[in-house]
Structures are given as C-alpha cells and as structure tokens.
C-alpha positions in Angstrom: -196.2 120.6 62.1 -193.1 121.3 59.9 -192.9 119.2 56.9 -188.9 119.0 57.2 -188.8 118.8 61.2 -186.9 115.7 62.4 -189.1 112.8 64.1 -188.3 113.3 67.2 -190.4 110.7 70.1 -190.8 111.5 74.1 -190.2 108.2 75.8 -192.2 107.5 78.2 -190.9 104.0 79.2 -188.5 101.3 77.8 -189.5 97.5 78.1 -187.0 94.3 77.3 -189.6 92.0 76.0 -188.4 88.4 75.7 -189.0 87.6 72.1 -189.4 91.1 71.0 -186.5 93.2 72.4 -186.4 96.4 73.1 -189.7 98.6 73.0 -189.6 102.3 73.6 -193.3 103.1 74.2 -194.0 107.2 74.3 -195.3 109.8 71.8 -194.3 111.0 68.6 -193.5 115.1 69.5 -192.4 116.5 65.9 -192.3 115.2 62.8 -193.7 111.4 61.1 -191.9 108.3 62.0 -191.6 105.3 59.7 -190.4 101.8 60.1 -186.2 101.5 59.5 -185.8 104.7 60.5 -182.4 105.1 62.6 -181.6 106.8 66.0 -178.1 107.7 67.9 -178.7 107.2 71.4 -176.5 106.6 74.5 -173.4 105.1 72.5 -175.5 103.2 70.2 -177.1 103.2 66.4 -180.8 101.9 66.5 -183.5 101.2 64.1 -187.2 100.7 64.2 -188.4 97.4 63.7 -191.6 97.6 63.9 -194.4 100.3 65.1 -197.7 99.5 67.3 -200.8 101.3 68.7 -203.7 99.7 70.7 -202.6 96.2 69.4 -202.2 97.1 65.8 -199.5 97.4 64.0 -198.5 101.1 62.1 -196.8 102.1 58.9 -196.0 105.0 60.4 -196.7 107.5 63.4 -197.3 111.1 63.3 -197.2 114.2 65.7 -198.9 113.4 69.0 -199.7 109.5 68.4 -199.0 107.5 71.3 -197.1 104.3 70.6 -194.7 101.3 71.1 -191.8 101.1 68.9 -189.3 97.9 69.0 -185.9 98.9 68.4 -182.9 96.9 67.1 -178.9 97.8 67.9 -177.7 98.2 64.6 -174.0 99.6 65.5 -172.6 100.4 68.9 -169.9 98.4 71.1 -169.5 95.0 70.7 -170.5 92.5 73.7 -169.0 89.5 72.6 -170.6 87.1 75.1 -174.0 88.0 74.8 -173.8 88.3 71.1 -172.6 85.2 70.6 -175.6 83.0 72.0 -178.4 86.2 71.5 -178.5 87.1 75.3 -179.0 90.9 75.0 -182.0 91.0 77.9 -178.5 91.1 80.1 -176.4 93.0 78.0 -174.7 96.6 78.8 -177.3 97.8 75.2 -180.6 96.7 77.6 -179.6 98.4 80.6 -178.7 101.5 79.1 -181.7 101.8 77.3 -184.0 102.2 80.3 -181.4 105.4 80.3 -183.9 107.0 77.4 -187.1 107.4 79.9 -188.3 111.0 79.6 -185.6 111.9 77.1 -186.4 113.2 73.7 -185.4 110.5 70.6 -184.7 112.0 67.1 -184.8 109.9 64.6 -183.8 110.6 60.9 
C-alpha cells in the first residue's frame, strides 16, 4: 500500500436507511479512510459521517476492510422541497446514489 495513494472504496451496495441516510457498504481498495473525509460523486460533494464494521463503529478503515460508510450531501444541487421538511429518502441525491454500485469512490 502507498502511503500518499488516495482512499479510494469499491461499492458494493448503497442503502437509504431511515434515520441514518445514505450507507455505501463495500471495501476500502487503496489508501486509509477516515471520518469527514469528502467525495465528488455523480454531481454531488459528500462526506463521511460515520464508519462501521460487524456492528462496531471505526476511526478509520484501511486497504481491503470491508465496511459501511454513512454519507452526508454536503454541496450539490439544491432540491428545495425535500430540503425544506428533510425528505431526502425521495430526493433526486438518494436515487442517484444507488448509481455508485460497483463504481470506484475516491475520497480525499
């Protein structure tokens, strides 16, 4: 593993979880992951919220960990409607994000 390489995570799958958002489960292919880290995908900024593996909760994640990251939009096009009353399980941000499964995530 390169010290300088760019996290980069294979998703596997993306889940809208009521009451925890979006969860991009997969494994960690280059680099070590951490907790606020940000990610350009499909139109939109996201960050990681929070980091999990068999029920427990993880600093970070290194090269080949298997895990289940909850992601927050943190810049991308408004949707005034949802935003307004916190309805993102139907907004456009949700739906694309199912667009990540078996696509390559770097984070930085």
């Amino acid at each position: 593993m390169q010290v300088d390489s760019m996290p980069t995570l294979l998703v596997n799958d993306v889940f809208n979880i009521t009451g925890h958002g979006i969860v991009l489960v997969g494994q960690v292919q280059e680099g070590v992951l951490l907790v606020g880290m940000r990610a350009a995908v499909l139109g939109y900024v996201v960050q990681i919220q929070k980091m999990e593996a068999n029920h427990q909760e993880l600093p970070q994640a290194r090269q080949g960990d298997r895990l289940g990251i909850g992601v927050s939009k943190v810049d991308g096009p408004e949707e005034p409607a949802q935003k307004m009353f916190g309805l993102f399980s139907k907004s456009k941000y949700a739906e694309s994000m199912k667009g990540l499964k078996g696509k390559v995530v770097e984070f930085g």
